[in-house]
N, C-alpha and C positions, 0 to 999 in steps of 0.2 A: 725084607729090604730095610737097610739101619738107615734112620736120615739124621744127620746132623746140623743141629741150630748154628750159623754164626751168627753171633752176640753183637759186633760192629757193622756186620750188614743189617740185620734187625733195627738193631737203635738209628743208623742212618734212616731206613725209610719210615720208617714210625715219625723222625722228624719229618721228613719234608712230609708225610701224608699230616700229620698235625698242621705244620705249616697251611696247607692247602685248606685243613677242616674248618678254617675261623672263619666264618660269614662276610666279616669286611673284607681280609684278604683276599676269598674269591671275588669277591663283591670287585674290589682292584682289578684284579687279573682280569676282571671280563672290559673292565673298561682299556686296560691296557691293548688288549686283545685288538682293541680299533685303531688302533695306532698310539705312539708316545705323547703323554700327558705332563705337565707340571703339576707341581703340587696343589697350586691354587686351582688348576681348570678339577681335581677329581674333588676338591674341598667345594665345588662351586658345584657339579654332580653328582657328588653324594651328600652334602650336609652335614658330613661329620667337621668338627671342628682339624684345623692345620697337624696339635699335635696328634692327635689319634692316629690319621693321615702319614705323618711323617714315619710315628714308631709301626705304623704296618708296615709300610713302605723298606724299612730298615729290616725286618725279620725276611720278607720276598730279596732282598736285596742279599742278607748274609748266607741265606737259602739260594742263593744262583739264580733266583730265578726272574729278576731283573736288572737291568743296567743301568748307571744313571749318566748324565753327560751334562757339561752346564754350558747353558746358551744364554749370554748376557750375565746379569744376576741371577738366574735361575735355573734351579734342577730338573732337567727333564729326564723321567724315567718313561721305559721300553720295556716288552719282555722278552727275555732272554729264550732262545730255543724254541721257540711259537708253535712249529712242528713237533714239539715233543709234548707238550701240554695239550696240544691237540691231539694226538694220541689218546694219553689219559682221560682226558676228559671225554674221548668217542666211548672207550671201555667201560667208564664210571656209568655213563648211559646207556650203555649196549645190557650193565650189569643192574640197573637200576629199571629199564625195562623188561630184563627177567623178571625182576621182583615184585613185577605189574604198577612199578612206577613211571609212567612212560611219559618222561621230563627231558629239555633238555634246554642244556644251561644258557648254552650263546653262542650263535650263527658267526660270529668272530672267531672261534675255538673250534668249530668243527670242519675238518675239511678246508679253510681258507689256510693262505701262507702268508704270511708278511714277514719280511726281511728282519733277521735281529738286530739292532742295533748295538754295536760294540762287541757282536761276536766274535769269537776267532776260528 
């Protein structure tokens, strides 16, 4: 049986799983996972300084895979599709306790729903 590569579906998921693969980005996503954060309350929860924060924030953002919305002076970002990362993230630890890694990331991403914000 002949299988053929495509090159533009490839490089698509290769990005968004890089995307995913950076520590602080998941690091993000899990706090987003509890509901929409500003920039200052994840800067205040994770320690990292505003720009580190913001340029993640901007790669999850160009990646779909968050929304932002401004309430006053401020950006609040959500995540976009919450049911879909939850998905991902049940497989990634369904595949991670195969490999006798029995981890699992964040009770926000597994099995809970919460509304997207600025979906369509």
């Amino acid at each position: 049986m002949e299988s053929t590569v495509d090159p533009l579906a490839t490089t698509e998921y290769a990005g968004l799983f890089r995307t995913l693969a950076d520590p602080t980005r998941l690091a993000i996503v899990q706090h987003l996972a509890a509901g929409p954060h500003r920039v200052t309350d994840l800067v205040d929860h994770m320690g990292f300084a505003q720009s580190t924060i913001s340029k993640h924030l901007s790669v999850l953002l160009e990646r779909g895979l968050v929304s932002v919305r401004s309430e006053g002076r401020s950006a609040v970002y959500a995540l976009q599709r919450q049911d879909h990362l939850s998905a991902l993230i049940s497989a990634a630890e369904d595949l991670l306790h195969a490999g006798g890694t029995p981890l699992s990331l964040c009770a926000h991403l597994r099995g809970t729903s919460v509304p997207d914000v600025g979906a369509s």
